[in-house]
Jmol script that loads the backbone (N, CA, C; Angstrom):
load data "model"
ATOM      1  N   UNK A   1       0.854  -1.179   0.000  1.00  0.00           N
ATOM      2  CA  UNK A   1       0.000   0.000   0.000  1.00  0.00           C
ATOM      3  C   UNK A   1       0.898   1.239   0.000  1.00  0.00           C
ATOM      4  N   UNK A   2       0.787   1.876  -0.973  1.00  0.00           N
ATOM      5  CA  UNK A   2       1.376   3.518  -1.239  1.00  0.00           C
ATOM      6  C   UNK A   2       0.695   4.492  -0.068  1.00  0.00           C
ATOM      7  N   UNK A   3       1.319   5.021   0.468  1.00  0.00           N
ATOM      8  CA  UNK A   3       1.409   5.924   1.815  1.00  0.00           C
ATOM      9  C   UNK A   3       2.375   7.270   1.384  1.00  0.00           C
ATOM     10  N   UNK A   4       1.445   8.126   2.413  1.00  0.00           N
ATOM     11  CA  UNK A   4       1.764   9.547   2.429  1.00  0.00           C
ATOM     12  C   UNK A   4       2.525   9.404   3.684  1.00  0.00           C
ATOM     13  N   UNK A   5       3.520  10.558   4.078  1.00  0.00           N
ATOM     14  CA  UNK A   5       3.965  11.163   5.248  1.00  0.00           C
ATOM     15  C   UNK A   5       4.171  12.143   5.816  1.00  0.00           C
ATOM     16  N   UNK A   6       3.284  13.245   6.274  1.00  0.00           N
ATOM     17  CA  UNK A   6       3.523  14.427   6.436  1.00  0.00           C
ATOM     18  C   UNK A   6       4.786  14.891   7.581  1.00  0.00           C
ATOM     19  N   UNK A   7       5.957  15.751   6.737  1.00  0.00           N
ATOM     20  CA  UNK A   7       6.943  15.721   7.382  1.00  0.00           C
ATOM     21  C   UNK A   7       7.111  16.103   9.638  1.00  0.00           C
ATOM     22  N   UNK A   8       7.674  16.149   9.657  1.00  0.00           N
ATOM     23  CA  UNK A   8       8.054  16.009  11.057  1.00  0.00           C
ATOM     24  C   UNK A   8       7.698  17.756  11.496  1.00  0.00           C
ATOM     25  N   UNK A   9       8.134  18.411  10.789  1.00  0.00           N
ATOM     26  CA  UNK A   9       8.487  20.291  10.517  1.00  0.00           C
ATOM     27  C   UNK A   9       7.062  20.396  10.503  1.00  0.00           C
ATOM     28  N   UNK A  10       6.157  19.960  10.184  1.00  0.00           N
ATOM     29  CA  UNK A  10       5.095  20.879   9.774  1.00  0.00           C
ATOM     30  C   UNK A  10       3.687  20.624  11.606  1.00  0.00           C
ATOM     31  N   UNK A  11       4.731  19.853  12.269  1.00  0.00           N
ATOM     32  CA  UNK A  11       4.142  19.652  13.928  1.00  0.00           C
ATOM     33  C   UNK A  11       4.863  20.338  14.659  1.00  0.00           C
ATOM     34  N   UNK A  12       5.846  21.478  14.689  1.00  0.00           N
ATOM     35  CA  UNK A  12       6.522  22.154  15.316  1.00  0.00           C
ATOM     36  C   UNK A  12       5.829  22.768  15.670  1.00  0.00           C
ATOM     37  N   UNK A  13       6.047  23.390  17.197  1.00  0.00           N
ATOM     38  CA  UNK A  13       5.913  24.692  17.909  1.00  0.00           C
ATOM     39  C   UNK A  13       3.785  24.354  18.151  1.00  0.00           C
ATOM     40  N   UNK A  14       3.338  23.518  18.216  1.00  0.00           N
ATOM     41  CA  UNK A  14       2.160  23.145  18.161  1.00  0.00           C
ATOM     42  C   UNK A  14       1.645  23.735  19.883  1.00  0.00           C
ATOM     43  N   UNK A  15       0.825  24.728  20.054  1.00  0.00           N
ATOM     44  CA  UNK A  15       0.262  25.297  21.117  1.00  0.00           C
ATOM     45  C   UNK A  15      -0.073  23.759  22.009  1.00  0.00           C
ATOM     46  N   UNK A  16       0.138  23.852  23.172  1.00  0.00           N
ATOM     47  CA  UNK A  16       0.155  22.917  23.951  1.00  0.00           C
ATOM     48  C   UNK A  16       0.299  21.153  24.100  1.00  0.00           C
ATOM     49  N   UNK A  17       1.369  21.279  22.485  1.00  0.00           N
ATOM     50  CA  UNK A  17       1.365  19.879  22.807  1.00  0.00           C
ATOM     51  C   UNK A  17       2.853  19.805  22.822  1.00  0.00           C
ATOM     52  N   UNK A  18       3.040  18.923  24.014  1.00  0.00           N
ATOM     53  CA  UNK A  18       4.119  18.932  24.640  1.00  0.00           C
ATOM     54  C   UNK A  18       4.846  17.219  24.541  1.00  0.00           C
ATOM     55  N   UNK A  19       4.073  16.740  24.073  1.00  0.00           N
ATOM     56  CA  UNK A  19       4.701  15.327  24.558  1.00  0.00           C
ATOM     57  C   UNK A  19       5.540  14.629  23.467  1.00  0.00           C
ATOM     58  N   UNK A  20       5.975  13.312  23.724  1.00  0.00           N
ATOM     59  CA  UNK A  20       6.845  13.394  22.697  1.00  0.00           C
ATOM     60  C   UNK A  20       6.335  12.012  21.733  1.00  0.00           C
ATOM     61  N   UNK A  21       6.842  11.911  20.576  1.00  0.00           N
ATOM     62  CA  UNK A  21       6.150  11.575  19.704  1.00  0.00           C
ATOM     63  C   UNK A  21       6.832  10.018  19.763  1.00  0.00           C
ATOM     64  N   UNK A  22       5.967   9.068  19.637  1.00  0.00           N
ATOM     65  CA  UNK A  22       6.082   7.508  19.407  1.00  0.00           C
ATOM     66  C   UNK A  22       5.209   7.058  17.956  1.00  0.00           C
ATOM     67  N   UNK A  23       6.478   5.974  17.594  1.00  0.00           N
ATOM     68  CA  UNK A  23       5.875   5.333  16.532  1.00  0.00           C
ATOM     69  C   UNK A  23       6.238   3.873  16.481  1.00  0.00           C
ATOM     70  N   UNK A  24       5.054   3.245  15.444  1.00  0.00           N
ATOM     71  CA  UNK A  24       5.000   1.628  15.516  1.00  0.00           C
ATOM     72  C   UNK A  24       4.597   1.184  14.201  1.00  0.00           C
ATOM     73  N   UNK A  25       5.283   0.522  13.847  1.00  0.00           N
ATOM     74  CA  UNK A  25       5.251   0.089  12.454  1.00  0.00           C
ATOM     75  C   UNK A  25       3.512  -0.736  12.342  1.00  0.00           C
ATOM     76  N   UNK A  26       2.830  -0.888  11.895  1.00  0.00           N
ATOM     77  CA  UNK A  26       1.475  -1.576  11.549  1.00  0.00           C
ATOM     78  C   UNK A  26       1.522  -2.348  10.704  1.00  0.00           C
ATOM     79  N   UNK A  27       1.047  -3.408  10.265  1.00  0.00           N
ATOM     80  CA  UNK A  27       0.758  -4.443   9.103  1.00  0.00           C
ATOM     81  C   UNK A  27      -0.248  -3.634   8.171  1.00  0.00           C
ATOM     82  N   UNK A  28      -0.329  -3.491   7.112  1.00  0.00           N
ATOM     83  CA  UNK A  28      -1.108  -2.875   5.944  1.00  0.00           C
ATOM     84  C   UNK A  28      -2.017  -3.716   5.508  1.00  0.00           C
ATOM     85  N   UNK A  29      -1.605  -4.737   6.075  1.00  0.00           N
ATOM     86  CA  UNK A  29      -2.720  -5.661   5.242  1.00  0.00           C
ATOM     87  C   UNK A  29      -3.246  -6.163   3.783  1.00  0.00           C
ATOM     88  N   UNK A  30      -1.503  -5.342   3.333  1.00  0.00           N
ATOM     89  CA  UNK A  30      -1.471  -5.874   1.899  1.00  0.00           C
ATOM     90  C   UNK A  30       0.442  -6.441   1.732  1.00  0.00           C
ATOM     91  N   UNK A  31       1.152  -6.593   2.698  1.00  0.00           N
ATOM     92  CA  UNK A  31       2.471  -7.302   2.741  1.00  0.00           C
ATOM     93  C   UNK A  31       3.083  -6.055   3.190  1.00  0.00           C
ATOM     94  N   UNK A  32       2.492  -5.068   3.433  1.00  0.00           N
ATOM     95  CA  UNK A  32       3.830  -3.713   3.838  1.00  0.00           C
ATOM     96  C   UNK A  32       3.276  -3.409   5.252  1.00  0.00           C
ATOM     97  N   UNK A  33       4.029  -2.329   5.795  1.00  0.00           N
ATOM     98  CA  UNK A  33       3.502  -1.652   6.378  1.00  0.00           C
ATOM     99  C   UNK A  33       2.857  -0.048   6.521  1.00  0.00           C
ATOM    100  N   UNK A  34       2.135   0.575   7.025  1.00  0.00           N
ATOM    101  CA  UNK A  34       1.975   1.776   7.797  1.00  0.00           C
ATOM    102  C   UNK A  34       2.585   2.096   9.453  1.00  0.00           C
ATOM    103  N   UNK A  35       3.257   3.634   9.588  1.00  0.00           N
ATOM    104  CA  UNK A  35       3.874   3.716  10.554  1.00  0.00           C
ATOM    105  C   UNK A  35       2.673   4.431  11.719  1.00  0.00           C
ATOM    106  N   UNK A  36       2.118   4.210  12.438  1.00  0.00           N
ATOM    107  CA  UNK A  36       1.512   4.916  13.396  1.00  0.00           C
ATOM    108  C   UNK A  36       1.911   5.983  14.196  1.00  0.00           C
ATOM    109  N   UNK A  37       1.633   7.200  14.857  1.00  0.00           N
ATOM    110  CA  UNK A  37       2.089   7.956  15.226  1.00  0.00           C
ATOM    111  C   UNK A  37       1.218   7.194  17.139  1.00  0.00           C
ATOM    112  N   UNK A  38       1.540   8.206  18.163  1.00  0.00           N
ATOM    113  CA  UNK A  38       0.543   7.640  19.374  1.00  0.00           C
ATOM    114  C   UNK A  38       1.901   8.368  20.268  1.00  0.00           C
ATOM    115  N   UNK A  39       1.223   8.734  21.192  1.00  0.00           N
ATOM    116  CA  UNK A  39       1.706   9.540  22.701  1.00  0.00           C
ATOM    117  C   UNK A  39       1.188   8.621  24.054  1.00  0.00           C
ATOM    118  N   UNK A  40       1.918   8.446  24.779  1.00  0.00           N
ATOM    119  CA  UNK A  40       1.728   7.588  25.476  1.00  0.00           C
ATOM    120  C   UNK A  40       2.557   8.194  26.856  1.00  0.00           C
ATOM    121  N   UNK A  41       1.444   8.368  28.235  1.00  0.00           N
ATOM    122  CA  UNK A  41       2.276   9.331  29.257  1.00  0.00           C
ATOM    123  C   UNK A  41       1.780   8.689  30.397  1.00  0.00           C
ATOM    124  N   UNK A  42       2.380   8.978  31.566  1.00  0.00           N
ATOM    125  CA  UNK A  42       2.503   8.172  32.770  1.00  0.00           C
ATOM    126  C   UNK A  42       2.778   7.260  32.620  1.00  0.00           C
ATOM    127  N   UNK A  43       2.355   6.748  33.942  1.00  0.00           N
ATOM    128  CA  UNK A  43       3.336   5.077  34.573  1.00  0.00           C
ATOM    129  C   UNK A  43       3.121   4.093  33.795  1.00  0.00           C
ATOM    130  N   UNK A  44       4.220   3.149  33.226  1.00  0.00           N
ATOM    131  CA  UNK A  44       3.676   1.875  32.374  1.00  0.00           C
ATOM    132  C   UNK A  44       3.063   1.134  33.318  1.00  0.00           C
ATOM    133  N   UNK A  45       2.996   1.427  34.479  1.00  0.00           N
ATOM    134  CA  UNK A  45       2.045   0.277  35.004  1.00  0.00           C
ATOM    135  C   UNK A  45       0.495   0.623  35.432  1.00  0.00           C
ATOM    136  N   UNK A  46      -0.016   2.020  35.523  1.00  0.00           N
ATOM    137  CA  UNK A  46      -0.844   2.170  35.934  1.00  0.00           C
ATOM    138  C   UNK A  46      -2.201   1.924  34.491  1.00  0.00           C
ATOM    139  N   UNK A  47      -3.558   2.052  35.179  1.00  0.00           N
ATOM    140  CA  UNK A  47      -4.383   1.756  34.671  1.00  0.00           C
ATOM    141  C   UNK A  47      -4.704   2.446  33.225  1.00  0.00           C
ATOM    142  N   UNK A  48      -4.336   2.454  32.236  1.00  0.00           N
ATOM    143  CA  UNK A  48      -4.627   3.008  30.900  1.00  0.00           C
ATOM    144  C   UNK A  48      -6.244   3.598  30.607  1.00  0.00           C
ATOM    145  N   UNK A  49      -5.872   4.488  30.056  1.00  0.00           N
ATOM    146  CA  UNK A  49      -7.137   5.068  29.286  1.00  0.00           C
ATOM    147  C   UNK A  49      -7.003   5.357  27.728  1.00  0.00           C
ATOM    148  N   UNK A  50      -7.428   4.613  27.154  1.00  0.00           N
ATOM    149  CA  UNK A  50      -7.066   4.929  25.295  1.00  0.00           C
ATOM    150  C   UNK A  50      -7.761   6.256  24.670  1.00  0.00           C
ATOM    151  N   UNK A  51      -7.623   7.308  24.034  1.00  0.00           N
ATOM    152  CA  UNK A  51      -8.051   8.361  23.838  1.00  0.00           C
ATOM    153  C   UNK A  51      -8.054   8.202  22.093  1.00  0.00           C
ATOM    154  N   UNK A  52      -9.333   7.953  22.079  1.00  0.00           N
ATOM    155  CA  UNK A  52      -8.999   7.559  20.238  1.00  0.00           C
ATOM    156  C   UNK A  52      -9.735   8.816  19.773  1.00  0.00           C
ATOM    157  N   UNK A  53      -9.591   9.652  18.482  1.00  0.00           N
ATOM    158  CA  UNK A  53      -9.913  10.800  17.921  1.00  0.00           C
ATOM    159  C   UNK A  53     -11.042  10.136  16.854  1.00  0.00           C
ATOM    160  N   UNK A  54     -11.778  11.348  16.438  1.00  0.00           N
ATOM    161  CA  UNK A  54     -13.003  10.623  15.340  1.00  0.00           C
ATOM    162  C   UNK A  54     -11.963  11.081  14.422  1.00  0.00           C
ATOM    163  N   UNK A  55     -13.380  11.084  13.208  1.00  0.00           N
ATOM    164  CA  UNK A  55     -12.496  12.200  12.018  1.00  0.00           C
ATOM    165  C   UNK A  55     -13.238  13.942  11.507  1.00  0.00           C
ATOM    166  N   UNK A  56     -13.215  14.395  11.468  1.00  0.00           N
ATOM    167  CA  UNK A  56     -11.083  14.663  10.823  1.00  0.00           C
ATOM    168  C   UNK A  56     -10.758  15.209  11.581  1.00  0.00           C
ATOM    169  N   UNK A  57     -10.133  14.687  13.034  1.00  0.00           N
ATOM    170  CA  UNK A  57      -9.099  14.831  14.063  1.00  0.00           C
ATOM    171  C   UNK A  57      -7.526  14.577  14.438  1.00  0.00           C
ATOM    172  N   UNK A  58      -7.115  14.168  14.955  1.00  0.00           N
ATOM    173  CA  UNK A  58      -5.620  12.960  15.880  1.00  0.00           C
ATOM    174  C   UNK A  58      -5.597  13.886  17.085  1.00  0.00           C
ATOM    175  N   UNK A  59      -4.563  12.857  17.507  1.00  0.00           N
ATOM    176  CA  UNK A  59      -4.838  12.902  19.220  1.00  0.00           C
ATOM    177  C   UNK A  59      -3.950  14.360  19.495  1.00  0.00           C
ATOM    178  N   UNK A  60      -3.977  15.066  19.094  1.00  0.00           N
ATOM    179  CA  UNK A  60      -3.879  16.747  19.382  1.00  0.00           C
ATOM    180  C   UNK A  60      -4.962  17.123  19.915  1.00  0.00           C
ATOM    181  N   UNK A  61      -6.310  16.553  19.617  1.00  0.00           N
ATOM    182  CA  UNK A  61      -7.608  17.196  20.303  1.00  0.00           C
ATOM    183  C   UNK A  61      -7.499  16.494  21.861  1.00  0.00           C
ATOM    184  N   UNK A  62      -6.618  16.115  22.415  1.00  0.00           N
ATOM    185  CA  UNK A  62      -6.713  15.420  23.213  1.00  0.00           C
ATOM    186  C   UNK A  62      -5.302  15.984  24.442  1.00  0.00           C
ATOM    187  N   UNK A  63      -4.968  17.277  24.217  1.00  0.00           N
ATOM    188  CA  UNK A  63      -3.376  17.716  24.629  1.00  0.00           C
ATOM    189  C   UNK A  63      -3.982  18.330  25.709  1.00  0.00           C
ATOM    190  N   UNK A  64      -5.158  19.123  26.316  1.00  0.00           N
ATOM    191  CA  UNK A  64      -5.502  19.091  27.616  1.00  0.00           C
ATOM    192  C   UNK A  64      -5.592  17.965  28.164  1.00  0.00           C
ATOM    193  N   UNK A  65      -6.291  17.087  28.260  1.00  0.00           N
ATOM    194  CA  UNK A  65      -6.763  16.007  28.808  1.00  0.00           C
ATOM    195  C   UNK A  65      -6.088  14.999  29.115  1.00  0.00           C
ATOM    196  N   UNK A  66      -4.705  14.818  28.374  1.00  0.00           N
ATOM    197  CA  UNK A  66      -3.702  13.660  29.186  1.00  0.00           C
ATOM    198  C   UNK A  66      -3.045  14.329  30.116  1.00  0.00           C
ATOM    199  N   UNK A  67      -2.665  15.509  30.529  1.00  0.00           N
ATOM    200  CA  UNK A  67      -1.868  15.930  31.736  1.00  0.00           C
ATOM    201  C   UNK A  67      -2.865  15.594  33.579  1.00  0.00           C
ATOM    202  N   UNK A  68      -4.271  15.457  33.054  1.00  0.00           N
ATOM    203  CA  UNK A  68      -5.233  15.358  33.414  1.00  0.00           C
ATOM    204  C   UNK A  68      -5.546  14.023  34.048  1.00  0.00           C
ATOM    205  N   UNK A  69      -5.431  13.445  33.313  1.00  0.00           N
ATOM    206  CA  UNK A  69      -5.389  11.795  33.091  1.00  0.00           C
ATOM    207  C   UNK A  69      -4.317  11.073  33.900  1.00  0.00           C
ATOM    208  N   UNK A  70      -2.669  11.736  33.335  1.00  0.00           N
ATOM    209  CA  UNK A  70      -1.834  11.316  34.456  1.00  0.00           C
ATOM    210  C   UNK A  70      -1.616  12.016  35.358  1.00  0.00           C
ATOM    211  N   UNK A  71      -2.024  12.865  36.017  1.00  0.00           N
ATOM    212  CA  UNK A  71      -2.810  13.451  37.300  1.00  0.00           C
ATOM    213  C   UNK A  71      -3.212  12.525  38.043  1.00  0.00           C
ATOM    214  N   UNK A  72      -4.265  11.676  37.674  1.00  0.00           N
ATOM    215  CA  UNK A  72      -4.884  11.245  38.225  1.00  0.00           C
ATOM    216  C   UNK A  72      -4.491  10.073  38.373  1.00  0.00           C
ATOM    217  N   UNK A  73      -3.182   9.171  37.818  1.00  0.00           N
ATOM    218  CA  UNK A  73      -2.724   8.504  38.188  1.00  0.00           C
ATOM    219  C   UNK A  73      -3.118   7.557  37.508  1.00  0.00           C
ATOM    220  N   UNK A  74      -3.308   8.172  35.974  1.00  0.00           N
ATOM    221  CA  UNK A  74      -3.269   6.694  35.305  1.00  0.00           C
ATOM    222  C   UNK A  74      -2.103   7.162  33.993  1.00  0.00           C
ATOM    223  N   UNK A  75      -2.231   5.858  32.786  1.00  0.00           N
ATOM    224  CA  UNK A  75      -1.397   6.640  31.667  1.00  0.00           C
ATOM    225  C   UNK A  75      -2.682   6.438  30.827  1.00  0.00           C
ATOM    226  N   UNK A  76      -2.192   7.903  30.184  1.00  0.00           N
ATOM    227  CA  UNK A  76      -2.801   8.132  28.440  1.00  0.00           C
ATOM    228  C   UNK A  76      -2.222   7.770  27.683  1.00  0.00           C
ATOM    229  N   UNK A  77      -2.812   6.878  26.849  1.00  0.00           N
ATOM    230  CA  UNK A  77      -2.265   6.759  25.610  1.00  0.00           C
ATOM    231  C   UNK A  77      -3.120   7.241  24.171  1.00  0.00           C
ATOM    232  N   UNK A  78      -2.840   8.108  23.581  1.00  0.00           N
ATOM    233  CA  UNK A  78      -3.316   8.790  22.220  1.00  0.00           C
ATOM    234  C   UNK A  78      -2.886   8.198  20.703  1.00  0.00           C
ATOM    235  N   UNK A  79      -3.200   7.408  20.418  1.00  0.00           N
ATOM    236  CA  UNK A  79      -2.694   7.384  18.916  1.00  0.00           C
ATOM    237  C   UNK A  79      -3.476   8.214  17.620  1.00  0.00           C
ATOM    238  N   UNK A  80      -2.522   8.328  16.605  1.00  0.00           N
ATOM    239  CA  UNK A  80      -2.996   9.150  15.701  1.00  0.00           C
ATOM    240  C   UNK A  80      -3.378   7.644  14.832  1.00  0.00           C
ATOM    241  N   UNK A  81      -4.560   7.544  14.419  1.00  0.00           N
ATOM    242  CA  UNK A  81      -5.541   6.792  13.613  1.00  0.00           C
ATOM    243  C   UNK A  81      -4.803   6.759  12.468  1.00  0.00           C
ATOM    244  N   UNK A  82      -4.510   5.418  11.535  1.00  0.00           N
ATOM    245  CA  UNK A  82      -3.844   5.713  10.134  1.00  0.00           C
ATOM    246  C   UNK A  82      -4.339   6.618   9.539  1.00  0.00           C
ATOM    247  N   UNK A  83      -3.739   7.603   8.536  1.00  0.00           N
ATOM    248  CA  UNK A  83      -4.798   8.516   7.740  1.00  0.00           C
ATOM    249  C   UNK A  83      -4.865   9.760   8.318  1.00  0.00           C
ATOM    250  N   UNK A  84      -4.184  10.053   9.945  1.00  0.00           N
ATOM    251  CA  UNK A  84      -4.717  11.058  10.459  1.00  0.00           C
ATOM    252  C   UNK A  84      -3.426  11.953  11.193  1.00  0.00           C
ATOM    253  N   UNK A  85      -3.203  13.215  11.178  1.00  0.00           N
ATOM    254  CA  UNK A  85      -2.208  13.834  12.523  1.00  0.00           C
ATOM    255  C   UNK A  85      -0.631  13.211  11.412  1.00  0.00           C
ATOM    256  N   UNK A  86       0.495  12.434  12.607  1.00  0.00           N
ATOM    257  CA  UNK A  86       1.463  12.614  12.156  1.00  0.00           C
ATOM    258  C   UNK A  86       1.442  10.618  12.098  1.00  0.00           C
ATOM    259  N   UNK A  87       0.323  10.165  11.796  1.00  0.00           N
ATOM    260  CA  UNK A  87       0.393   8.667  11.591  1.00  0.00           C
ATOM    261  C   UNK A  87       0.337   8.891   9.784  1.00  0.00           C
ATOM    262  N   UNK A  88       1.183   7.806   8.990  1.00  0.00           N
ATOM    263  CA  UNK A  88       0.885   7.529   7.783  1.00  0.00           C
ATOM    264  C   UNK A  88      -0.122   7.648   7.177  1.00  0.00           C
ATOM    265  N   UNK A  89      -0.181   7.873   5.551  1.00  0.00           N
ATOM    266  CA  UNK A  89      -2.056   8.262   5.286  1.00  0.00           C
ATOM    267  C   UNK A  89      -1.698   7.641   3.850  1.00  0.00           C
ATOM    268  N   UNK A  90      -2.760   6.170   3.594  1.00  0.00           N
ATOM    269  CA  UNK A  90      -2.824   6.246   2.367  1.00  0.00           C
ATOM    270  C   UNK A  90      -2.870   6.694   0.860  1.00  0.00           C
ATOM    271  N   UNK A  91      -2.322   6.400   0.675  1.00  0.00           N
ATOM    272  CA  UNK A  91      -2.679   7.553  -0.837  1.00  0.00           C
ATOM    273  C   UNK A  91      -3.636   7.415  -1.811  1.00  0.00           C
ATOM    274  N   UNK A  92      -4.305   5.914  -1.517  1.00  0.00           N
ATOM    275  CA  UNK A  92      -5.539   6.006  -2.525  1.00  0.00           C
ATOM    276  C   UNK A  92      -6.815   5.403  -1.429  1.00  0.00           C
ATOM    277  N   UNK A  93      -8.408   6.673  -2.171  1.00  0.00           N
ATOM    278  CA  UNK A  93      -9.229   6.262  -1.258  1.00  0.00           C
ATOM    279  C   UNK A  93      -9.520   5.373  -0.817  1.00  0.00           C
ATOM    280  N   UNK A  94      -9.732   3.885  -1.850  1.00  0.00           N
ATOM    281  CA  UNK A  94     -10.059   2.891  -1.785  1.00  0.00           C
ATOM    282  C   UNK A  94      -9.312   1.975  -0.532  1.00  0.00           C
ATOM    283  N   UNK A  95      -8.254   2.893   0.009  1.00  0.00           N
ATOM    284  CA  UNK A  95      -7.618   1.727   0.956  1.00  0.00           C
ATOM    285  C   UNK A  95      -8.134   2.329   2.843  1.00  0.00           C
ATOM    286  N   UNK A  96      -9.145   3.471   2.343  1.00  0.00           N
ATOM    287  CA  UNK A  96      -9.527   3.260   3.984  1.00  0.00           C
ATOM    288  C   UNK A  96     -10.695   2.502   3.786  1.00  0.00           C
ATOM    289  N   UNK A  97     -10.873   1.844   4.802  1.00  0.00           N
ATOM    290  CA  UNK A  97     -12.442   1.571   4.910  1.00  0.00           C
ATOM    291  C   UNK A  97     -12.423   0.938   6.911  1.00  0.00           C
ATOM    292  N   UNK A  98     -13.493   0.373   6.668  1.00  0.00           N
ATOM    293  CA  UNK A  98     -13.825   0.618   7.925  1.00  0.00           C
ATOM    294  C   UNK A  98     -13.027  -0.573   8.870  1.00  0.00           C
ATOM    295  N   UNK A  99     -13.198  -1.997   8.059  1.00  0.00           N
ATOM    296  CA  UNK A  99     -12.438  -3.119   8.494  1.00  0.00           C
ATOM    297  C   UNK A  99     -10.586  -2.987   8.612  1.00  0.00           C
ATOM    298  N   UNK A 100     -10.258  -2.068   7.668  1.00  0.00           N
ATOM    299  CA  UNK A 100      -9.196  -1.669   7.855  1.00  0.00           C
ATOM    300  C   UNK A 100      -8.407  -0.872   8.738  1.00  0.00           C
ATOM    301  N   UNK A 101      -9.122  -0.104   9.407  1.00  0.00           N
ATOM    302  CA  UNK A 101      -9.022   1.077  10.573  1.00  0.00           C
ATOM    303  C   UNK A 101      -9.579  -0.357  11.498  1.00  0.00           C
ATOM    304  N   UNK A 102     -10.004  -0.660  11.884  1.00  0.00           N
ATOM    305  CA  UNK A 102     -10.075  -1.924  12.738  1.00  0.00           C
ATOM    306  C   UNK A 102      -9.108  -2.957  13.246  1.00  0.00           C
ATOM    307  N   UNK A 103      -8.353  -3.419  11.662  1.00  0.00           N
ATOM    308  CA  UNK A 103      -7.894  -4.191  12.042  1.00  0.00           C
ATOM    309  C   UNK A 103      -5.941  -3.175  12.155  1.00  0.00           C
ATOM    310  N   UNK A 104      -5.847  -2.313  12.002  1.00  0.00           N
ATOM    311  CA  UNK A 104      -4.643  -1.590  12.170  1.00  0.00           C
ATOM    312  C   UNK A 104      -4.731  -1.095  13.546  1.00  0.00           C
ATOM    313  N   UNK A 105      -5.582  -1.150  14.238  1.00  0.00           N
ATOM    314  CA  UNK A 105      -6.003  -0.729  15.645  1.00  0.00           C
ATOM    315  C   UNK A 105      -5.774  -2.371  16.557  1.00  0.00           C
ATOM    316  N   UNK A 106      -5.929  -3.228  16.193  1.00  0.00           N
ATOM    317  CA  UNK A 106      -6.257  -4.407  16.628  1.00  0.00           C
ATOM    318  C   UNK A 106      -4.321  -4.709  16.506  1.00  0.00           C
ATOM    319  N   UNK A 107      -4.136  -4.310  15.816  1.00  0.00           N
ATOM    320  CA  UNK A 107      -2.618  -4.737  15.299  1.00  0.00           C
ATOM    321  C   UNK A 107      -1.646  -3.684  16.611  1.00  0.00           C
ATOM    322  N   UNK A 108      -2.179  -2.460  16.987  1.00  0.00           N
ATOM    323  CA  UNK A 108      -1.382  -1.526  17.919  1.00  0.00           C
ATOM    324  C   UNK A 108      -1.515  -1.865  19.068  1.00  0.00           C
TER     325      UNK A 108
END
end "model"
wireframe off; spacefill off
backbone 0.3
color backbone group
């Protein structure tokens, strides 16, 4: 699957988002991969809360709410949805659909 990447430069200086950026290679589901973007804060051991974005969002709508979260003594974890923020984005329509965002989620 042919994939976009919007460079690294164009998330600079972003009003309150502070955290730092993680990535994870995904299965494409056609022999390649997609790279995921996802923020992930507090304790690896405490109780998780997944913060998933609709569309047309990524987990930037979400940069109050994890300082919040590990406050309270758990970790956030935010990923940017394939397609979305600073996660990989297909390049042809036909390759989002719904089973696919499913199973690339199932894969993280």
């Amino acid at each position: 699957m042919e994939a976009l990447r919007t460079p690294d430069e164009r998330f600079a200086n972003l009003p309150g988002w502070t955290f730092e950026p993680k990535y994870v290679d995904i299965p494409d589901g056609t022999g390649g991969s997609m790279r995921m973007h996802y923020i992930d804060e507090g304790p690896a051991d405490a109780a998780p809360v997944l913060l998933m974005h609709g569309e047309p969002s990524w987990a930037y709508l979400y940069r109050k709410m994890v300082p919040v979260i590990v406050d309270a003594g758990h970790r956030a974890i935010a990923p940017d949805l394939i397609g979305f923020g600073r996660s990989d984005k297909p390049s042809q329509k036909d390759d989002y659909t719904f089973q696919r965002h499913v199973d690339w989620m199932k894969s993280f």
